[in-house]
C-alpha positions as CSV (number, residue, x, y, z in Angstrom):
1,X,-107.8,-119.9,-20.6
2,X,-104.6,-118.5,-19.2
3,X,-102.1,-116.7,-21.1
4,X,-98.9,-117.9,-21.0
5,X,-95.7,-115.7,-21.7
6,X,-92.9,-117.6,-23.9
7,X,-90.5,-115.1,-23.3
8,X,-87.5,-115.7,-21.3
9,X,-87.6,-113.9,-18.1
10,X,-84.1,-112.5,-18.4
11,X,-84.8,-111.5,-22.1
12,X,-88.1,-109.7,-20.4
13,X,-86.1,-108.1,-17.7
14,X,-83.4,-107.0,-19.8
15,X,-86.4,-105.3,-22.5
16,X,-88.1,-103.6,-19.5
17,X,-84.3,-102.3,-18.4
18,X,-84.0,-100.9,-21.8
19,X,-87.4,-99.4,-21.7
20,X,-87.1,-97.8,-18.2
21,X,-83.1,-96.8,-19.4
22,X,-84.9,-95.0,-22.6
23,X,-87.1,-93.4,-20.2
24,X,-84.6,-92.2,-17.7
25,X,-82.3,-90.7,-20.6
26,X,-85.2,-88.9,-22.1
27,X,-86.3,-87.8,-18.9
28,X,-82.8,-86.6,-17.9
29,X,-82.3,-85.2,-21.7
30,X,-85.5,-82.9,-21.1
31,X,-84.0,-81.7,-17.4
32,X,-80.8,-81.2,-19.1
33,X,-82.6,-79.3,-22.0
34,X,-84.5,-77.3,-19.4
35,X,-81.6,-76.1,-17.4
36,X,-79.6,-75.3,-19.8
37,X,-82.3,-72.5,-21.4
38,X,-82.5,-71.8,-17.6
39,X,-78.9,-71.2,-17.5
40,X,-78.9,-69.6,-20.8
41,X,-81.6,-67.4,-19.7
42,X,-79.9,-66.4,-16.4
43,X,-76.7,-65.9,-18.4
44,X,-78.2,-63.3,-20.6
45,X,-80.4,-61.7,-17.3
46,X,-77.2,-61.5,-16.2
47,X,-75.1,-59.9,-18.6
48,X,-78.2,-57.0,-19.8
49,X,-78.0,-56.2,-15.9
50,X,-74.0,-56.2,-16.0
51,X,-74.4,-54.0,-18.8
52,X,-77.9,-51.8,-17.2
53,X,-75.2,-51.9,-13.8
54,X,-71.9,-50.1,-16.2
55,X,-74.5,-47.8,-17.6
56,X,-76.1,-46.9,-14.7
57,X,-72.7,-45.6,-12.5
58,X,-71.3,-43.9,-15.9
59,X,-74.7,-42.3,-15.6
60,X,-74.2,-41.7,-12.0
61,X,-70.5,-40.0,-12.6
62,X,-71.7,-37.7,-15.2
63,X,-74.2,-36.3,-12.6
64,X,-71.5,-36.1,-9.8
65,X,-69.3,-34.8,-12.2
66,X,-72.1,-32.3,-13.4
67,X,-73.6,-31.5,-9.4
68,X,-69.6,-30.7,-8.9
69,X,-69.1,-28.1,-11.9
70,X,-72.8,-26.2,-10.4
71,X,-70.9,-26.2,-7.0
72,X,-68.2,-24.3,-8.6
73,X,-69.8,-22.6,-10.7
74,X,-72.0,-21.4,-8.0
75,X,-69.1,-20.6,-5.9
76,X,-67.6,-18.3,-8.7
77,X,-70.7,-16.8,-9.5
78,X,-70.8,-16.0,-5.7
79,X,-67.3,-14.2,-5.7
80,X,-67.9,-12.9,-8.7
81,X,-71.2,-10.7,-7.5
82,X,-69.4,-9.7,-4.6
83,X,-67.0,-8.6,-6.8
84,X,-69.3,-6.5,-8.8
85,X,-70.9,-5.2,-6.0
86,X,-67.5,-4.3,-4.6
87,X,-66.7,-2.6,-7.8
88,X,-70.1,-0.8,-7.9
89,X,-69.4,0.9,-4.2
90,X,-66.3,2.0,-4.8
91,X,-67.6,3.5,-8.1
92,X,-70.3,5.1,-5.7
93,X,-67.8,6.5,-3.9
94,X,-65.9,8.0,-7.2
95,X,-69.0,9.9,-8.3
96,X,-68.6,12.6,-5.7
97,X,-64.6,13.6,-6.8
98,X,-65.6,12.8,-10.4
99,X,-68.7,16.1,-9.5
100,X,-65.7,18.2,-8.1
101,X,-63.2,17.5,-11.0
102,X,-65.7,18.6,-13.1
103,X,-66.5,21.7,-11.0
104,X,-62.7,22.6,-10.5
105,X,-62.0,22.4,-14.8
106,X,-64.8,24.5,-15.3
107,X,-63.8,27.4,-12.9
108,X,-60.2,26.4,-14.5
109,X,-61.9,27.2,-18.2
110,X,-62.6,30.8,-16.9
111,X,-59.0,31.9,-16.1
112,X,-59.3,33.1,-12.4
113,X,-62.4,34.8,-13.5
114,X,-64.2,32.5,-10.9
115,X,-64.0,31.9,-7.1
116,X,-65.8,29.3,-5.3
117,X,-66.3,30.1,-1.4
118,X,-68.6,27.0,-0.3
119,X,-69.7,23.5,-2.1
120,X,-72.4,21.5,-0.6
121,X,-73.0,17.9,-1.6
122,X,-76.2,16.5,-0.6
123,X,-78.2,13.5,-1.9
124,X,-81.3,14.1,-3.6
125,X,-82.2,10.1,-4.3
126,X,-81.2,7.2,-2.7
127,X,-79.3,4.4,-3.8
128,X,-80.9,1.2,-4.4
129,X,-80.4,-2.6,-5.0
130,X,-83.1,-3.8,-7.5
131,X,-82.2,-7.4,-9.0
132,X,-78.4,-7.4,-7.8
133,X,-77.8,-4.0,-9.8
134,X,-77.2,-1.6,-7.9
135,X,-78.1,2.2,-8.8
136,X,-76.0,4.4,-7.1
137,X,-77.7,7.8,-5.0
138,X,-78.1,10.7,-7.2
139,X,-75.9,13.9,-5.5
140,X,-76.3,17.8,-6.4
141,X,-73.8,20.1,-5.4
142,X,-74.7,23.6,-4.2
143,X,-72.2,26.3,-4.1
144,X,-71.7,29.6,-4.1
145,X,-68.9,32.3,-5.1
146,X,-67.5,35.3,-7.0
147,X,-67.3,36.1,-10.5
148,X,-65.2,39.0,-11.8
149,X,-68.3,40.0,-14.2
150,X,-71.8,38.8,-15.6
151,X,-70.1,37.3,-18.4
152,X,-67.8,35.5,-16.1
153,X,-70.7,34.1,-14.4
154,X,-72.9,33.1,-17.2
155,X,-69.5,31.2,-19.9
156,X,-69.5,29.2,-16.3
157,X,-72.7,28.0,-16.0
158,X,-72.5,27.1,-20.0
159,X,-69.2,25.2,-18.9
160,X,-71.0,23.5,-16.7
161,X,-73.8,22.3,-18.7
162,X,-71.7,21.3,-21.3
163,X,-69.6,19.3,-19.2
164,X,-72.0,16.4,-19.8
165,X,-71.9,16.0,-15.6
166,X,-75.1,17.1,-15.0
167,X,-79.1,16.6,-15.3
168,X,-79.6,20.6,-14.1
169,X,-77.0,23.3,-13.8
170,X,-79.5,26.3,-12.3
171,X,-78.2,29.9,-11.4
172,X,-80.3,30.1,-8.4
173,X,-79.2,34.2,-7.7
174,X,-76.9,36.3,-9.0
175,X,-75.9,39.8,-6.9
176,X,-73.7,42.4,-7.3
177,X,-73.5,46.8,-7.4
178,X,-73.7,48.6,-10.1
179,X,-70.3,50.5,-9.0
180,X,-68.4,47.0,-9.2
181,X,-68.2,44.0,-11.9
182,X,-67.7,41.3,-9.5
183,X,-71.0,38.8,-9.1
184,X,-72.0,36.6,-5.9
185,X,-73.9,33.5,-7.4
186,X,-75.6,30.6,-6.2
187,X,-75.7,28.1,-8.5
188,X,-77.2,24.3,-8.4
189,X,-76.1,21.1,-10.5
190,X,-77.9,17.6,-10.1
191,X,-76.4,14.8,-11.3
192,X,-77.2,12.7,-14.1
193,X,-78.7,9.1,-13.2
């Protein structure tokens, strides 16, 4: 037996356009749905790299700031080394005339009861650099001359000791006759490091 179908066709066409309508909107509902947490999604992707990207080149200025500041720095330290070292020569350089100055008050101490006929400065030690400091040559001074007596001779090598100038002060000879006061000496001070 065959079935028959007492529904109007245009009421069945108009139920199966409903039905495939329903399934179209909830089809394009759940694409809509989808794209928009796509979209949503994206949108916040987006904005945390935005925000990573801000981060990032404040980051990046910072350390171009900083790498600027060490190149300044580094420049300053430079000139200011040289300008220690400079200051360290010419203090090298002092040392001898600060030896006579000391040598010329003590003969001053004795009230013309000194002469000094010959100085000789020679280096005994070497100046060196060791970890950018620089330690200047160590210098002794030899000389020799007249004093009016042994007294003479002997307040000036105490002068010179306690002129704070030197390591050694050493009467190397003393000569003289017994018919006359006066004293030749010899004497040798080394400087203190």
């Amino acid at each position: 037996m065959k079935s028959v179908n007492l529904i109007p066709l245009k009421l069945r066409q108009r139920w199966e356009w409903q039905s495939q309508a329903i399934t179209w909107a909830l089809a394009w509902s759940i694409i809509a749905i989808f794209l928009w947490i796509t979209y949503t999604i994206f949108e916040q992707r987006h904005a945390a790299a935005k925000q990573q990207l801000v981060t990032d080149q404040t980051f990046v200025s910072r350390v171009s700031e900083a790498t600027s500041q060490i190149q300044q720095l580094t420049v300053q330290s430079t000139q200011s080394k040289t300008l220690v070292e400079n200051a360290q020569l010419l203090e090298l350089t002092d040392v001898p005339l600060a030896l006579l100055q000391t040598l010329v008050e003590c003969c001053q101490l004795q009230v013309r009861g000194i002469q000094i006929d010959s100085i000789r400065l020679d280096e005994i030690a070497p100046s060196t650099i060791k970890e950018n400091v620089v330690t200047p040559a160590r210098k002794q001074l030899l000389f020799n001359g007249v004093a009016e007596s042994d007294p003479r001779a002997t307040s000036f090598v105490n002068s010179l000791q306690a002129s704070g100038q030197f390591a050694v002060v050493e009467l190397l000879s003393i000569t003289g006759s017994e018919d006359r006061p006066e004293r030749s000496f010899s004497i040798r001070c080394e400087q203190k490091q």
